[in-house]
C-alpha positions in Angstrom: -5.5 28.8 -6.0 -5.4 27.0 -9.0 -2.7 26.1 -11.2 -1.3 27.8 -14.3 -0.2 25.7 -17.4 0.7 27.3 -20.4 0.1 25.0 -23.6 2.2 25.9 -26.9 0.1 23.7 -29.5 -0.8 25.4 -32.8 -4.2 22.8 -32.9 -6.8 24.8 -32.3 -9.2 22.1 -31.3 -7.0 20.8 -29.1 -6.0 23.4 -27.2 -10.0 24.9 -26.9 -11.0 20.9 -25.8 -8.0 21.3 -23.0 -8.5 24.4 -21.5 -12.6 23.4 -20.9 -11.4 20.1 -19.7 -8.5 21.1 -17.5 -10.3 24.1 -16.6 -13.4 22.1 -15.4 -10.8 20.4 -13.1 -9.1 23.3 -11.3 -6.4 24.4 -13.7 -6.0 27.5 -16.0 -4.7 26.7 -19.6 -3.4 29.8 -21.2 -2.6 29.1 -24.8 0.6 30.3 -27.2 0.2 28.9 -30.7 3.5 29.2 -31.8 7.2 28.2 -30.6 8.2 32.3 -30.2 5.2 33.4 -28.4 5.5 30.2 -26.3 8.6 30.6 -25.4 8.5 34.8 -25.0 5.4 33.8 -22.4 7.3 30.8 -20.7 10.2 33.4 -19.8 7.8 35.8 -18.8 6.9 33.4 -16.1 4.0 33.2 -13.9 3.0 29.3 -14.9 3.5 26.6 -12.4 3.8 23.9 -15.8 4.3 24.4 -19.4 2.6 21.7 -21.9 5.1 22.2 -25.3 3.9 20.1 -28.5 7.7 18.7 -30.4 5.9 20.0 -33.8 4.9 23.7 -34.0 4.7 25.5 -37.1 7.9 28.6 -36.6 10.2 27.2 -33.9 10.1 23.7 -33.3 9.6 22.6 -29.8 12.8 21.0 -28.9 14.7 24.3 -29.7 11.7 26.1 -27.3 12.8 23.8 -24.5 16.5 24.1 -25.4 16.2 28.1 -25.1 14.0 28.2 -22.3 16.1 25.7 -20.1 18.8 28.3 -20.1 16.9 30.5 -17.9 13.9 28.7 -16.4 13.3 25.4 -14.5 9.3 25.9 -15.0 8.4 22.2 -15.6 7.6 21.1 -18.9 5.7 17.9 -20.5 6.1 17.5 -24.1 3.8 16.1 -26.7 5.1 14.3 -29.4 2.6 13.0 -32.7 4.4 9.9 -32.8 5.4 8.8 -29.1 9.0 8.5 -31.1 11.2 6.5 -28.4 13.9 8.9 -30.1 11.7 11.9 -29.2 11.2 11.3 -25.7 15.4 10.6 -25.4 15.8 14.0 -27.4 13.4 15.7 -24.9 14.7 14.3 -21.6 18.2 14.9 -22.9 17.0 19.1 -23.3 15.5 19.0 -19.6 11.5 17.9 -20.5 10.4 16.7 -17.0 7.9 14.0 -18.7 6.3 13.6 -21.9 3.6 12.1 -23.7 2.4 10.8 -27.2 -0.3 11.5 -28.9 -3.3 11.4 -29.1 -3.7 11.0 -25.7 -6.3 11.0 -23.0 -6.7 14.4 -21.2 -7.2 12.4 -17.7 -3.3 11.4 -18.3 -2.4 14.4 -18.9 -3.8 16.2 -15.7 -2.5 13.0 -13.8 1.7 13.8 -15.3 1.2 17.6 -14.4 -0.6 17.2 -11.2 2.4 14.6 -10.2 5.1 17.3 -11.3 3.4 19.8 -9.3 3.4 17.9 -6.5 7.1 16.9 -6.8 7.8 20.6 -6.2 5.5 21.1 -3.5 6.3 21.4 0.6 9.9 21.5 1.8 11.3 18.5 3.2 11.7 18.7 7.4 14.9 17.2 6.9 16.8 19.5 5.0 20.3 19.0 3.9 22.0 16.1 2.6 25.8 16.6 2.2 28.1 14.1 0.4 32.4 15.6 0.4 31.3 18.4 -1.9 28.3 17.7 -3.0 24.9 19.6 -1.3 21.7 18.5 -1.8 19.2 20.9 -0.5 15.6 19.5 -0.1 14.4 23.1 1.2 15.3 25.1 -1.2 15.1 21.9 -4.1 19.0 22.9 -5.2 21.9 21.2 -5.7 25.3 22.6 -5.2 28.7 21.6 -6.0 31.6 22.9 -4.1 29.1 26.1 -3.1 28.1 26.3 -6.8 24.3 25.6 -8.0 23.8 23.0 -11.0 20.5 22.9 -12.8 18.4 19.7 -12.8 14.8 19.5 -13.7 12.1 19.0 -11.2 11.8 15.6 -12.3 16.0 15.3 -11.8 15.9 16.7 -8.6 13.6 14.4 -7.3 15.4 11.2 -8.8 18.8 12.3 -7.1 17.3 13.1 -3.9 15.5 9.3 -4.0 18.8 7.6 -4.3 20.8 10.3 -2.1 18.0 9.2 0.3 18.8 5.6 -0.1 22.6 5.8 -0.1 24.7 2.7 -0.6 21.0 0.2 -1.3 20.6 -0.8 -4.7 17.5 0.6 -6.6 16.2 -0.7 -9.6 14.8 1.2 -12.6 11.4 0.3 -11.7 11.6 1.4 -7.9 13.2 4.4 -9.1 9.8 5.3 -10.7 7.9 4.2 -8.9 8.8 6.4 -5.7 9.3 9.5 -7.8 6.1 9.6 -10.2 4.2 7.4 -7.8 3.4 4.6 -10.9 5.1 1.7 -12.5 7.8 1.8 -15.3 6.7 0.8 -18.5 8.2 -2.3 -20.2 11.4 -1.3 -22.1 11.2 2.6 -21.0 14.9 3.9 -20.8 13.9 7.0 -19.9 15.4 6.8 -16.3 18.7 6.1 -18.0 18.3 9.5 -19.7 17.8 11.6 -16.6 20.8 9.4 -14.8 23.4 10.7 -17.6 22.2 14.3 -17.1 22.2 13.9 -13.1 26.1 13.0 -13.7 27.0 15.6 -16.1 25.3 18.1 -13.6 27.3 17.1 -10.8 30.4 16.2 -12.6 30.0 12.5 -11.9 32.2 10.7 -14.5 30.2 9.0 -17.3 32.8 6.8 -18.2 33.7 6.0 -14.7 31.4 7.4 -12.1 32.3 7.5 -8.1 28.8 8.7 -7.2 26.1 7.0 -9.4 27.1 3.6 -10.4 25.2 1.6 -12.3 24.5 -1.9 -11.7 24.2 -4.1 -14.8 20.6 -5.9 -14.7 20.1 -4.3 -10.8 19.8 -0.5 -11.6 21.2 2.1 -9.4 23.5 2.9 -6.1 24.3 6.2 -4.6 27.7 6.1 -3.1 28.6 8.2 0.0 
């Protein structure tokens, strides 16, 4: 079966280049032009990705990704004109999963989908990892605090389950990365700082003083049992 991405991109030529490309390649590119329709078709569901440009001509795209988060996890890759570091922080902080600047080679962009895609695929055999009152379910890809679910993106789950995983062994920024999208960390990308703060505030780990995610100053990352 193939795979469903919806792209919200009011460039016509781009959008017509990606869906021959991507489609050549095993993946259906349906196309909203607009930040309404795009998100009206996002909530609709039915995609296994959404592609979301950051400027769209009626409803700019962090406000799409900001409405749609409250009632769908569908992953999502932005595209920003100007690979802004400030962008990417602004997108990660609404619940993008990755993102990328443009322009930008459509071979990338099949390589960041195909690796979300496959961060959601096959249950784990293992199951359940429990911490006091905190549930990580790799079945079912939830987390649950005290019997209550808390939203993290696909690329979230993923990074808490890697250091759940790895409980009380230091991992750094890099390894971090590198075991969830399969590729190295860029010099200087903060990005996996980014995700850390939302992990916390999902799980109602202390910023100022966290008990479950501490961070190691030029180490990275523990997970505490």
């Amino acid at each position: 079966m193939s795979d469903r991405v919806l792209l919200v991109d009011d460039d016509d030529r781009l959008a017509a280049m990606l869906a021959t490309w991507l489609g050549q390649r095993g993946v259906v590119v349906e196309r909203a032009p607009d930040g309404r329709s795009g998100l009206a078709r996002a909530r609709a569901g039915g995609f296994d990705a959404v592609v979301l440009d950051v400027m769209l001509p009626d409803l700019e795209g962090f406000e799409v990704l900001r409405q749609l988060r409250a009632t769908s996890t569908v992953p999502v890759v932005m595209l920003t004109a100007r690979g802004d570091e400030l962008d990417r922080i602004v997108g990660l902080e609404l619940g993008a999963d990755d993102y990328l600047p443009k322009p930008f080679n459509p071979r990338e962009l099949l390589a960041r989908i195909k690796a979300i895609l496959r961060r959601g695929g096959a249950p784990s055999a293992t199951g359940l990892l429990r911490f006091d009152d905190l549930e990580i379910d790799r079945d079912a890809r939830q987390v649950r605090v005290g019997g209550e679910a808390r939203p993290l993106t696909g690329h979230q789950f993923e990074l808490l389950r890697v250091l759940a995983e790895n409980a009380g062994k230091v991992l750094s920024r890099a390894q971090l990365m590198e075991k969830v999208r399969g590729e190295e960390l860029e010099a200087f990308d903060r990005s996996i700082d980014v995700h850390i703060s939302r992990i916390r505030a999902a799980i109602g780990d202390d910023a100022k003083s966290p008990r479950r995610i501490l961070t190691l100053r030029g180490a990275g990352y523990v997970f505490t049992r």
